[in-house]
C-alpha positions in Angstrom: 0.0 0.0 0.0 1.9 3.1 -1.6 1.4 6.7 -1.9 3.5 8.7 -4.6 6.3 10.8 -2.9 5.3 14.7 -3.1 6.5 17.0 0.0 3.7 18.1 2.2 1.6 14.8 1.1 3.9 12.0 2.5 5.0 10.7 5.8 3.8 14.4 7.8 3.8 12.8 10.6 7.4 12.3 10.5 7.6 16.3 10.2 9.3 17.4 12.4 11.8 16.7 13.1 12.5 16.2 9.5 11.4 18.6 6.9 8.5 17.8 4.3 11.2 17.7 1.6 13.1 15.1 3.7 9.8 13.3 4.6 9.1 12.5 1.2 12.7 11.2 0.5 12.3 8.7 3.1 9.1 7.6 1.8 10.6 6.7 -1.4 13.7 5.4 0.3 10.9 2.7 2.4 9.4 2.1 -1.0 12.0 1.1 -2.9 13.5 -1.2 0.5 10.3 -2.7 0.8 10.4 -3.6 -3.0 13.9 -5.1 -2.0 12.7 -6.8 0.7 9.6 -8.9 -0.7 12.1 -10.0 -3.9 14.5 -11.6 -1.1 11.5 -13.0 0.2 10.6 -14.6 -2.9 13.7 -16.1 -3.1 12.4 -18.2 0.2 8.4 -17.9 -0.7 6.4 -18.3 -3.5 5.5 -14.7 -3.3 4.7 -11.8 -6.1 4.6 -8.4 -5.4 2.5 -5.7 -6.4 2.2 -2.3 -4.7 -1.4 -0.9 -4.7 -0.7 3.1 -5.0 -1.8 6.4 -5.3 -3.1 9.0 -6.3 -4.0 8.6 -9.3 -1.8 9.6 -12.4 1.4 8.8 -10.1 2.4 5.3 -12.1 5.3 6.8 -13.7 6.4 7.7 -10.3 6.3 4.4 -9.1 8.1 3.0 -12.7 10.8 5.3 -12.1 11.4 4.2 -8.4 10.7 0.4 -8.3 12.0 -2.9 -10.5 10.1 -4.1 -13.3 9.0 -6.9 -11.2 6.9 -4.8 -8.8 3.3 -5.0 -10.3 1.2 -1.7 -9.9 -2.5 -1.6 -9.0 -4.1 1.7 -8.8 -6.4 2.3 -6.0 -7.6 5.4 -4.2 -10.6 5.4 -2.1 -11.6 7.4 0.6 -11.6 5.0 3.4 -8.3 3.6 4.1 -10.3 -0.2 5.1 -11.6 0.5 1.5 -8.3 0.3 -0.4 -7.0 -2.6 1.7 -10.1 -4.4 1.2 -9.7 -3.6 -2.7 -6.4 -4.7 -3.1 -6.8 -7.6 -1.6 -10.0 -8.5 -4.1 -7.8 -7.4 -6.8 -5.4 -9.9 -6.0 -7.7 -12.5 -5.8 -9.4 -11.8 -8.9 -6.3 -12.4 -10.5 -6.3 -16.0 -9.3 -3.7 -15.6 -6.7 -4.8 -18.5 -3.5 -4.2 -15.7 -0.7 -3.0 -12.2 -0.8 -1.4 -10.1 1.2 -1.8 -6.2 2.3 1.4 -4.9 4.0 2.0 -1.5 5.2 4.8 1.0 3.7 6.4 2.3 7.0 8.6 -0.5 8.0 11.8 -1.1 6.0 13.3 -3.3 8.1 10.7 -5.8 8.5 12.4 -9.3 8.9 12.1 -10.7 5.8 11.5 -14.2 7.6 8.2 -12.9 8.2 7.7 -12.2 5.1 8.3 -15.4 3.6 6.7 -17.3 6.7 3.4 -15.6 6.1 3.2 -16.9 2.6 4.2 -20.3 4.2 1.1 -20.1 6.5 -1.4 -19.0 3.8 -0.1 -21.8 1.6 -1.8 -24.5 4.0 -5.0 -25.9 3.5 -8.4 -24.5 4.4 -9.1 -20.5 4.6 -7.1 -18.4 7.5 -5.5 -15.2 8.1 -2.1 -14.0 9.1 -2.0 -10.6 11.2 1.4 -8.8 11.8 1.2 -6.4 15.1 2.8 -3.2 14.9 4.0 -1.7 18.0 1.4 1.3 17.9 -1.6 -0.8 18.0 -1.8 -1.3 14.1 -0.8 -4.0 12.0 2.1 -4.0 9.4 0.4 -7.0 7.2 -2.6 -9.0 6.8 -3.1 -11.7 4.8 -6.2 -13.6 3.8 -7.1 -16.6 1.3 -10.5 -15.5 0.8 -12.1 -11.5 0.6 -14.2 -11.3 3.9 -15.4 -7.6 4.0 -16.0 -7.7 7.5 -12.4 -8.3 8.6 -12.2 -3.9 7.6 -15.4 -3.2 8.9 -15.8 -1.1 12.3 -12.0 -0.3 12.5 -11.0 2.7 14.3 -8.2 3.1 11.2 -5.0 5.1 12.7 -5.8 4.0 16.1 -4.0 1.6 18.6 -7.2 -0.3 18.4 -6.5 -1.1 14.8 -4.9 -5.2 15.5 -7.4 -5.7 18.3 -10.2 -4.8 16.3 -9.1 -6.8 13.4 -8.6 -9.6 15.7 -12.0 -9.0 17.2 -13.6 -9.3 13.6 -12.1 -12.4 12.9 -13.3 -13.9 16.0 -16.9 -13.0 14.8 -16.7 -14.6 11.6 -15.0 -17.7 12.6 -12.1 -17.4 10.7 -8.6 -19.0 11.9 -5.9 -16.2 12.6 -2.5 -16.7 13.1 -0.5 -13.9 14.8 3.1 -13.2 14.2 5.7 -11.4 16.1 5.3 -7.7 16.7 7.4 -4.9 14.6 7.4 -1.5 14.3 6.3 1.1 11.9 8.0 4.5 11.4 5.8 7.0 11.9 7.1 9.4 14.5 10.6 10.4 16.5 10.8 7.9 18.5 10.1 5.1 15.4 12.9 7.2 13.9 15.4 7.2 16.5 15.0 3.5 16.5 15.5 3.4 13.0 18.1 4.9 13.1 19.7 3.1 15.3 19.0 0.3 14.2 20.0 0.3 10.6 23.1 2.3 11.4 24.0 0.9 14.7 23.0 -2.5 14.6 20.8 -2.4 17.3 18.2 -4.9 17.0 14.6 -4.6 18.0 14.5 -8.1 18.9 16.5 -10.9 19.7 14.9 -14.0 18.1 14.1 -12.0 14.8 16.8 -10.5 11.6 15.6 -7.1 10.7 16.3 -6.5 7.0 19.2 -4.5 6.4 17.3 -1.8 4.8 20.3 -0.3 2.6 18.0 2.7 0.8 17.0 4.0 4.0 20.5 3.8 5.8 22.3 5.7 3.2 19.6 7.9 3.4 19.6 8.8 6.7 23.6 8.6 7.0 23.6 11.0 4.0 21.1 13.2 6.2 23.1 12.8 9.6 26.5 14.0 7.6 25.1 16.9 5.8 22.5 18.5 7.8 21.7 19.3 11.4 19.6 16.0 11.6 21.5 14.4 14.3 20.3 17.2 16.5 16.8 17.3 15.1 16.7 13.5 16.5 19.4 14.2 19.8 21.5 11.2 17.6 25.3 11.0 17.4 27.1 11.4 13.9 26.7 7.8 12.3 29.6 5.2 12.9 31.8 4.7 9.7 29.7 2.9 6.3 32.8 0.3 6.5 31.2 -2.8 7.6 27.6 -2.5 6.7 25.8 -4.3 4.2 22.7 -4.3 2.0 20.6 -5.4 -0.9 20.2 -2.7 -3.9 17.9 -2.9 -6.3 20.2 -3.5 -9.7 
């Protein structure tokens, strides 16, 4: 789920401490990770990606930034449970046996989860998958059939947003199958644990490999060297590049 990059439009609720114009750089900078991310997971999965995106007449954006192997889908709606629900009916309708919705505000999503959620929806008989996010939110769902009511009633942007959705599925009967908690990126303190997490190698979890994320890093050690970022975030400068390593999109 995708939104073009444009200053003022993207990831504002990262701003500030970063300005809009740096806002929207990391937006593409998750994009284009998150693209990296689900073709390593593919090497482990059977998994193709799409990104559902918007606003409309933004598809050149999204050819310019992503591989060829990225499908697009256009949606825009005005209810956020609308477009996930449409993407995932998309999906389906092309004849896919589950699909997938995943957030784009967490670049360093183990890509084991990735790759294990396609795992689970492989199995026989109809389930979801739900990936917590540390707000309350989730950063993926995935279902093997469309059932409307697993958006419906959701107080969207809330910290009610995984409960709720687990809530629904309970209602409807339908298996769920909850996997370790990450993090999205959507304020300072997401940030600052970005940050050092990608530059500094510290881990949000033990048991769990974060993906390295390469886009992002650069981009925020590009940021931390050249303007006043590191005391927009209270950050040190970033440790030396020597050492660090990451998938690029060729």
């Amino acid at each position: 789920m995708a939104k073009a990059s444009q200053p003022g439009r993207t990831k504002t609720r990262l701003v500030p401490p970063l300005s809009f114009a740096e806002a929207a750089e990391f937006n593409t900078a998750f994009l284009q990770d998150i693209a990296d991310n689900l073709r390593a997971a593919s090497a482990q999965a059977p998994i193709e990606s799409y990104m559902a995106f918007g606003p409309p007449g933004s598809e050149p954006f999204f050819q310019t930034i992503l591989p060829p192997e990225i499908g697009l889908i256009e949606i825009w709606l005005p209810h956020f449970g609308d477009c996930l629900l449409a993407a995932i009916r998309a999906l389906l309708g092309r004849g896919y046996g589950a699909a997938v919705v995943l957030n784009s505000d967490s670049p360093t999503l183990p890509t084991s989860l990735l790759a294990g959620t396609a795992r689970l929806l492989a199995e026989p008989g109809d389930r979801a998958v739900l990936g917590p996010a540390s707000d309350g939110g989730y950063y993926l769902l995935g279902l093997k059939q469309a059932h409307a009511r697993m958006f419906e009633d959701i107080a969207w942007s809330t910290d009610r947003v995984a409960a709720q959705t687990i809530e629904r599925a309970r209602e409807i009967g339908l298996p769920l199958h909850v996997l370790p908690t990450w993090y999205d990126v959507d304020d300072i303190e997401a940030l600052r644990r970005l940050e050092g997490e990608v530059l500094r190698r510290r881990s949000p979890c033990d048991t769990l490999e974060p993906y390295a994320a390469g886009r992002t890093a650069a981009l925020l050690r590009s940021l931390l060297t050249r303007s006043d970022l590191a005391a927009r975030l209270g950050a040190a400068q970033p440790p030396p590049a020597k050492g660090l390593h990451h998938v690029a999109t060729a």
